[in-house]
MARPAKOL-602049 format. One record per residue (C-alpha): x negated, y negated, z. Coordinates in steps of 0.5 Angstrom, whole numbers, plus 500, padded with zeros to 3 digits. Layout:
BEGIN
XYZ ...
***
This chain:
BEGIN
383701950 386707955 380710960 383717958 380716951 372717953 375724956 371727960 363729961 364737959 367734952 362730950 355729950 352726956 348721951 355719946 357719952 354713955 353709948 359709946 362707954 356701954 358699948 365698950 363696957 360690953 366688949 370688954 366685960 366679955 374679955 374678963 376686963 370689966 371690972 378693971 374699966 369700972 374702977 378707973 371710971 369710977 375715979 374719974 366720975 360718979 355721975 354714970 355709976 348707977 347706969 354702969 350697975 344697970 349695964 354690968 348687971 344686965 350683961 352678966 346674965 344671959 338674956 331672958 328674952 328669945 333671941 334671934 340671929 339670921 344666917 341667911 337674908 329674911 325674904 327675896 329682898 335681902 338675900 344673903 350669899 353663901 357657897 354653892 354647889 349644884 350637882 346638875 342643870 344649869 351652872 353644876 358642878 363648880 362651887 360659886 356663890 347662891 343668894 339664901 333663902 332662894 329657889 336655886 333654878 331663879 338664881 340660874 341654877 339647876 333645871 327647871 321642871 313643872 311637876 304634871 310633866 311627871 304626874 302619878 310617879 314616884 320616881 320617873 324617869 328624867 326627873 330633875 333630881 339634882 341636889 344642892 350644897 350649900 356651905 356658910 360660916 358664921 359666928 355667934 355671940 359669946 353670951 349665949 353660951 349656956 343658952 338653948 341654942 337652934 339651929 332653924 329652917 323655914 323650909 327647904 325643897 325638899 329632903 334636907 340634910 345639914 351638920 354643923 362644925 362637921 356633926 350631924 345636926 339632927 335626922 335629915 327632914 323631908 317635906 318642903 314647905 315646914 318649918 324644922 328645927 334642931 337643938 345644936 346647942 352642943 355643936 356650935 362655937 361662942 365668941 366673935 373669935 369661933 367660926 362655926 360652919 353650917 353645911 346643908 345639903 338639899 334633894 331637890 326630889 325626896 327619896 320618899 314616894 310620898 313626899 314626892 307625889 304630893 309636892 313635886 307632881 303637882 300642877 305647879 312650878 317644882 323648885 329646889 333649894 332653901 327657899 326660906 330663911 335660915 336662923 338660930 334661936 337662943 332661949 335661957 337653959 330653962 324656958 317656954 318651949 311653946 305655947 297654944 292659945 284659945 281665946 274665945 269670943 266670950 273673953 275666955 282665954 286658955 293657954 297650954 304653956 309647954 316648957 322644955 323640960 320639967 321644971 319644979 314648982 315654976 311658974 307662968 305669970 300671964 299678961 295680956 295687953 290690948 293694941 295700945 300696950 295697956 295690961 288689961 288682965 292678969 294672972 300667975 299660974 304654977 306648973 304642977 309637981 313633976 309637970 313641963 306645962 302650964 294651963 292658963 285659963 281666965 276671962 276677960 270682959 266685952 274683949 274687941 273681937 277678931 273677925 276678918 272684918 274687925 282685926 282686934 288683936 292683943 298680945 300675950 306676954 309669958 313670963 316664966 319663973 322659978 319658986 323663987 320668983 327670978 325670971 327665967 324666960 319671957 315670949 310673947 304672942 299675938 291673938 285674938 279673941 274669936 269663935 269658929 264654930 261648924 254648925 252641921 247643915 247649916 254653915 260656918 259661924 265666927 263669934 256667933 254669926 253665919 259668915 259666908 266666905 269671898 274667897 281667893 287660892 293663892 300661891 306664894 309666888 313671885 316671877 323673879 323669885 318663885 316660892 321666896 317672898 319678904 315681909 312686904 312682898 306678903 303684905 302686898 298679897 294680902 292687900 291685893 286680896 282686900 282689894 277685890 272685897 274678898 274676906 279668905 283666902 286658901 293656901 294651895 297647896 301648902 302652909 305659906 311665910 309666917 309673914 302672911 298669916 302675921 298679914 292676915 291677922 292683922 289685916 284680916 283674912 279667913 285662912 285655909 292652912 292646907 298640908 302639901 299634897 296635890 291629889 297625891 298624898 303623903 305617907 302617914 309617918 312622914 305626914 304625921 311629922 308634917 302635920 305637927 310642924 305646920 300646926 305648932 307653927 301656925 296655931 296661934 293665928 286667929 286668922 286660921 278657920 280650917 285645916 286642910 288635909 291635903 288637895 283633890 284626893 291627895 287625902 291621907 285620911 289617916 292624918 285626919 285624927 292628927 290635927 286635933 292633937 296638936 291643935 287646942 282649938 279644934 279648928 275644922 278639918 277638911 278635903 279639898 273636893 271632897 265631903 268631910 267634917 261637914 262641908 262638901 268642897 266639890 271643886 269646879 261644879 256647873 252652875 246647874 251642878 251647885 245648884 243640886 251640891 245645895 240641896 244636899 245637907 251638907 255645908 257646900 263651899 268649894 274650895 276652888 270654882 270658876 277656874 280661870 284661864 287668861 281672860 275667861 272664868 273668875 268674874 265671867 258667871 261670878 254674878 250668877 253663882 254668887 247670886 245662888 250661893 249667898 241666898 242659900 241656907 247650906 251656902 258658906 261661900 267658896 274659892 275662885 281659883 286663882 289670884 295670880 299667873 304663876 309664870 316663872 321669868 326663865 333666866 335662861 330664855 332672856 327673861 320671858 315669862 313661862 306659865 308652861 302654856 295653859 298650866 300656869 295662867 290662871 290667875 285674875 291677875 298676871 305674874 305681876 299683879 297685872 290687873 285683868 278686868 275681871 278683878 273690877 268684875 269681883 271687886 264689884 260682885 263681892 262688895 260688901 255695900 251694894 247700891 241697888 237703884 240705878 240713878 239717872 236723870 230723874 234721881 232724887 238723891 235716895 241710894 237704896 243700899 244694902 249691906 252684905 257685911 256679916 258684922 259692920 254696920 254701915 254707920 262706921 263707913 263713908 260715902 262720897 259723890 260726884 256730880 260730873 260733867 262731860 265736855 269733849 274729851 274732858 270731864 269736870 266735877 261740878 259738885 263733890 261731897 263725903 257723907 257718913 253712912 246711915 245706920 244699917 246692920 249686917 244683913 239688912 237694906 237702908 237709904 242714904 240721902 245725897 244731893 239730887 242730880 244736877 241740871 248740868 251733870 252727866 255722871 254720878 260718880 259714887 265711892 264707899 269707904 268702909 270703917 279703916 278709911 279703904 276704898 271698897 268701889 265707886 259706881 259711876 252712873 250716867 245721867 243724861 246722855 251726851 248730845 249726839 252730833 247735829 247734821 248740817 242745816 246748811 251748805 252745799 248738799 254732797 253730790 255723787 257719781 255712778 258708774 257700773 261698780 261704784 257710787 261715789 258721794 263728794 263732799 267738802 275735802 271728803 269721798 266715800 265709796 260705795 258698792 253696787 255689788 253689795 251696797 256696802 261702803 268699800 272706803 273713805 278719802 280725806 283730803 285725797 288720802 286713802 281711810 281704809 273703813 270698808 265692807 260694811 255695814 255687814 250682818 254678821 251673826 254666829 253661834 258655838 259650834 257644838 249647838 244644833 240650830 235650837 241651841 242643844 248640843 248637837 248629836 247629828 254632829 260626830 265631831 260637836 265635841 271638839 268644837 266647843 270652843 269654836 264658832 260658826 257664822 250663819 251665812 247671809 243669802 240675801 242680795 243687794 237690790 239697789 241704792 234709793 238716792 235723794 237730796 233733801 236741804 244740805 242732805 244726801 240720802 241713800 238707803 241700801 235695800 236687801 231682800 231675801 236674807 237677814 240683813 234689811 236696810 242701810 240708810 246713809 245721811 251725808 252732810 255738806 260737812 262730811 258727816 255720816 249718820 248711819 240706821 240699819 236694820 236686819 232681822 233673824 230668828 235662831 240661836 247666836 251667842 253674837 249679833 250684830 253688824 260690822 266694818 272692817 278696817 286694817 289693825 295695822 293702821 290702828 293706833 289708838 282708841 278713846 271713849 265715853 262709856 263704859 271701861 277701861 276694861 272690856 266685858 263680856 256677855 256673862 261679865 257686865 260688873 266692873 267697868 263704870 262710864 268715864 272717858 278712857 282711852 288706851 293704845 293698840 295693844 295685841 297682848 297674848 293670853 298667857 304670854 304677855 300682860 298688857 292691861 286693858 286689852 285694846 281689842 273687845 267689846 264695850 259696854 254703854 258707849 256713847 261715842 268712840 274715836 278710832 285714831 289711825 295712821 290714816 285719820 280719825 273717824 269719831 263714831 256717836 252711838 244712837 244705841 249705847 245699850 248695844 256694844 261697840 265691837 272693836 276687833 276681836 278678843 284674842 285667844 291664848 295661842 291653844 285657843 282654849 277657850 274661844 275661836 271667835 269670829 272677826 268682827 272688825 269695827 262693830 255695834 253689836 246687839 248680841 255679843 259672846 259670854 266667854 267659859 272658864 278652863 273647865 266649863 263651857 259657857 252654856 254651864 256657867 249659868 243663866 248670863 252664859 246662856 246664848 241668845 234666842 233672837 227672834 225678829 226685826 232688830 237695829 241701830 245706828 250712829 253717827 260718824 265724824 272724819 279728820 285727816 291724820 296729824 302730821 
***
């Protein structure tokens, strides 16, 4: 390089000037030629000198900063490629290359395998087992040599051996989801021209029995491979080797500071600052004679407090120094200033308030990538948990990314930090090493409530004691499905069974409950249970089991999404983070504000609301309202306005005042937004009813035809059909064209299977047991008795009469326009979990639906929360539980539906409710293909009085609570609508 080339300050900006001049100062001082540049700069200018100095300065010591240098990608999103070779399965034996970090099998390697297959043994027979070696070169910056050089691994499935320029970089780790590190600092090459060569090679199955029954025979998705990234770490030759913090909700704050090694008359000098980066308190304290830490203790004033509701953070900044002052080292740590405390038989408290938690089990998991994930990819988790208003979050069945805890402090989210084991457990020397890596890791986030020891019995209790060893904070400890450390965690417990887990002294908050499968569980009973476990004293919330389908998109079966049956589709989202409709229904129960009236058309603009935040008030939040109009298929905001919330503290009830309802307004559409600007849910009401269709006053009355199997009724360009067999409409004729709308309207009623006929289970019944996901109709004996015709202005009436059975009357109005308007009757008294009565009509011929009233999404008997009244509409869909996610269903019942449109191959038929508080049925819910959970009865195109609460994976509907419970019908019941026909367009 010749001086000359930088030319002079006239001809090239100051600042390229000094960019391009560092740049090349630091290469070159590396080279020794640093002086020899500086002198010839110097005789050209002198205007750079001071910055020069700065530079030189700076680039003659090491750095006192961390620093960090990835070998691999930093997530699934930027994956760096190393060599590979795979030693069974798919794509083995041959070298290639593999995307790091990663889970090998999504990268076509190796064999999958979910571990329940295997559950209970150690080392089974036909266990994928293949190993996985990994080879990559790289280079290290020259200026760290003479720094403390580490060789990282986030984690690795599962028994991990690595060397490094051919020497063994430390003892070989077992245990998948920990960090681990190794001192490599006399085992790697400096300079851009030193290659160094990392190879690791990676067990898939630990030789370790342990390790093997708490990971890999667990009831979830079993990877290999390095599935988190791969780092060196440079610290200075002397420097902080970790710090633990506790920071309290009083201002005090305690570090243990802990060096590398011992370090004479050093010292710690401790800066915090707040999230505007301004200091707000200091201190400087000396490692003790012959010492290796520091304990920092100081207080600082009225702190902003962390809660999951409030996520306050500050930074602390260490820097380590020698007796003479120089600065050795700097780190520096989010935290917040908080208090968790256990208080025995009472409940959790954060800062001094009982909490009660809304929370989610989450996998770390993606289809495409299995347990590797990115920044964003955490976020977006953490995201989608706030979403549903839930405020914690269990990490099953092991520590997640550092990246998701960063995400929950921030955010703010409780966290259950949980040791691997799935009912096995670890072996107490392994797991006493696992302990210690996953807590120095994670201990400083403030976001972590508990500790986990493990998962259903996969308790070591021998590990119970390591926890508080490592942890300065002596954060709870406890066991998933078990009693201990003050809570009792009983998973999966029956509405009734909750009730008595309550009335025991323990805390009860379990740790997974309303285990989901495809569209039951979660939300389906979540009023219920919510209801009983926030009004109970020893109630401190609990865990749905779980967020997301953990379905595995297999690159070697073209892409399709594998949830391996039933094992892996219990998520209130899909693989994907396709919504279900249960995530409204939570969404809504776990609302933090709650409106308690239900407005209508006499609504004075008083909101009753009541605020189940533990620490907001609602005067930081806002609400904005809508008065809307409907017309047609179109709806119209007519009046719109944001208000701030009233003054309301945590716990207690309140009004807020809006505009009264609006003479022209159907809908009120009511939206909470808490202090950060999120929307928590927005709550539509109906106000007034849309005006049903008017018969024709005028026109020529229908006129009709009989013969010895059929009365036919001709009117306009239209013709209905019906039966003088069973009274019922067998069709429809538009224009000449076939509408297919038939055999009804039909009483159809039905019951589970396993009830007797006053609704107990049914001990006559040797086989009850296995039918209590299926459904048995009662049988209608009645009979037709004939057809009453009459004509009355532009009107044909025909009632159709019944006797002897449930189903009563159908009378049938005509209008010369084609207009059918519909009112029926029947009456039966038993048990039935769905009443009412049907049409049929072809699903092939179905296209798609439109509504006024409740949705998108379907409900259920015991899952009414989430919908709100709009018009919606969707398109045939037939997805299959477990196997394809496509939301909302099309088929279902639907709540407070004033008109629906049914649009077919064949035409149109536009169907006004007279009853919108009973459902309109269309076909329906399907069923995974086991059919697990239900066995329903067809009910085609329906309005039902009575319709299913749907179970959840471990509990029939009768144990989900009181909105489970079948219906005692007892008595005459009805309805009726109006229905409109059009031909198909062409």
């Amino acid at each position: 390089m010749k001086t000359g080339s930088y030319g002079s300050l006239k001809s090239v900006s100051t600042n390229k000037y000094i960019l391009r001049l560092m740049n090349d100062m630091k290469k070159l001082y590396m080279r020794n030629l640093g002086k020899v540049i500086l002198f010839n700069i110097m005789k050209r200018t002198t205007t750079l000198l001071s910055a020069l100095i700065l530079a030189l300065s700076l680039w003659a010591q090491p750095s006192v900063e961390t620093q960090r240098q990835y070998l691999s990608g930093k997530g699934c999103d930027d994956m760096v490629e190393w060599d590979f070779f795979c030693t069974g399965g798919n794509n083995s034996g041959k070298w290639s290359k593999i995307g790091v970090p990663s889970c090998w099998e999504l990268q076509g390697f190796g064999t999958y395998q979910y571990g329940m297959k295997f559950y209970g043994k150690a080392f089974p027979a036909g266990v994928a087992d293949e190993k996985g070696m990994y080879r990559y070169e790289f280079n290290l910056p020259a200026e760290w040599n003479g720094m403390q050089v580490e060789l990282v691994f986030e984690g690795s499935m599962t028994d991990t051996y690595a060397t490094i320029n051919g020497r063994k970089a430390g003892e070989m780790h077992q245990g998948a989801f920990y960090r681990f590190v190794y001192n490599v600092s006399d085992r790697v090459f400096f300079g851009s021209d030193k290659k160094n060569v990392l190879e690791v090679t990676v067990s898939k199955e630990s030789a370790n029995a342990g390790v093997n029954l708490a990971e890999r025979r667990a009831d979830y998705w079993n990877f290999g491979g390095i599935f988190r990234p791969v780092f060196m770490v440079a610290k200075p030759a002397d420097n902080i080797a970790r710090v633990a913090l506790d920071a309290q909700a009083d201002g005090t704050f305690i570090a243990q500071c802990m060096l590398n090694h011992a370090l004479d008359g050093a010292q710690v000098k401790t800066v915090i600052c707040d999230a505007k980066g301004r200091e707000v308190i200091s201190q400087t304290d000396v490692v003790r004679a012959g010492g290796d830490e520091v304990s920092v203790n100081m207080k600082l004033k009225n702190p902003a407090l962390w809660t999951a509701e409030t996520p306050n953070l500050y930074t602390a900044h260490f820097t380590l120094m020698n007796k003479a002052g120089k600065v050795l080292h700097r780190e520096r740590q989010k935290f917040g200033f908080r208090t968790v405390e256990t208080r025995p038989n009472d409940g959790l408290y954060v800062n001094g308030r009982r909490v009660t938690v809304r929370g989610v089990n989450r996998h770390s998991f993606r289809p495409e990538t299995g347990r590797t994930l990115s920044k964003a990819k955490n976020i977006e988790d953490v995201l989608l948990i706030k979403s549903m208003n839930m405020n914690a979050v269990r990490l099953s069945h092991y520590p997640a990314d550092p990246e998701f805890f960063e995400a929950c402090d921030s955010l703010g989210l409780y966290v259950m930090d949980e040791l691997s084991g799935w009912h096995g457990k670890h072996e107490t020397v392994v797991g006493q090493k696992l302990v210690g890596e996953m807590i120095k890791r994670d201990h400083n986030h403030p976001s972590i409530i508990w500790w986990s020891n493990g998962n259903e019995k996969g308790w070591n209790t021998e590990l119970d004691c390591e926890f508080h060893k490592h942890d300065i904070q002596k954060r709870p400890v406890i066991h998933p499905q078990g009693n201990f450390g003050g809570y009792e965690t009983m998973h999966y417990r029956s509405y009734g069974e909750s009730q008595n887990y309550m009335r025991l002294p323990e805390i009860f908050m379990p740790t997974e409950f309303l285990h989901g499968l495809y569209d039951g569980g979660h939300g389906a009973g979540l009023y219920d249970y919510w209801e009983m476990m926030r009004r109970h004293p020893r109630c401190a919330g609990g865990f749905l089991w779980m967020l997301a389908d953990e379905g595995v998109k297999r690159v070697d079966m073209n892409g399709f999404i594998d949830n391996v049956g039933n094992y892996g589709a219990d998520g209130i989202v899909g693989p994907h983070h396709e919504k279900e409709g249960s995530y409204y229904t939570i969404r809504q129960v776990w609302c933090p504000i709650q409106i308690m009236n239900t407005p209508d058309g006499n609504f004075d603009g008083v909101l009753q609301l009541e605020n189940r935040y533990d620490f907001s008030n609602l005067k930081d939040c806002k609400f904005k309202y809508e008065y809307v109009a409907v017309d047609g298929l179109e709806t119209k905001v007519i009046k719109s306005a944001t208000v701030n919330g009233p003054d309301i503290e945590p716990h207690t009830a309140g009004t807020l005042k809006i505009a009264s309802v609006l003479n022209n307004a159907n809908l009120l559409h009511v939206t909470a937004i808490d202090a950060y600007g999120s929307e928590l849910f927005t709550w539509t009401y109906n106000l007034v009813n849309v005006a049903l269709p008017v018969l024709a006053k005028q026109g020529a009355a229908p006129t009709y035809t009989s013969t010895a199997e059929q009365l036919k009724v001709s009117v306009a360009d239209k013709e209905f059909t019906f039966s003088y067999a069973d009274g019922q409409l067998k069709g429809v004729k538009l224009g000449g064209s076939t509408f297919s709308l038939s055999n009804g309207p039909r009483f159809i009623a039905a019951k589970r299977a396993d009830r007797s006929m006053d609704q107990f289970y049914n001990h006559d019944d040797k086989d009850a047991e296995k039918k209590k996901t299926q459904y048995t109709t009662f049988e209608d004996a009645g009979r037709f008795t004939g057809f009453d015709i009459k004509s009355e202005g532009s009107c044909l009436y025909i009632t159709a009469n019944y006797k002897l059975g449930s189903f009563e009357k159908a009378i049938w109005v005509i209008d010369a326009e084609g207009t059918v308007e519909l009112d029926f009757s029947y009456n039966f008294s038993g048990v039935v979990d769905l009443m009412g009565v049907m049409f049929d009509y072809p699903e092939e011929k179905m296209l798609r639906k439109s509504w006024l009233g409740k949705g998108p999404y379907r409900v259920w008997q015991n899952r009414l929360h989430g919908p709100q009244t709009g018009i919606w509409a969707n398109d045939y869909n037939d997805p299959i539980p477990g196997e394809s996610f496509l939301y909302p269903e099309f088929k279902g019942y639907f709540a407070d539906v004033q008109w629906m449109e049914l649009s077919t191959s064949e035409g149109t038929v536009r169907i006004a409710n007279k009853n919108p508080e009973q459902y309109m049925g269309v076909y329906q819910p399907r069923d995974g293909r086991d059919e697990l959970l239900y066995r329903l009865p067809a009910t085609g195109i329906a309005l039902m009085r009575v319709i299913p609460p749907v179970r959840n994976k471990v509990n029939t509907t009768d144990l989900v609570g009181p909105s489970s419970q079948a219906f005692w019908a007892d008595g005459r019941y009805g309805g009726g609508f109006i229905m409109q026909f059009s031909k198909a367009a062409k």
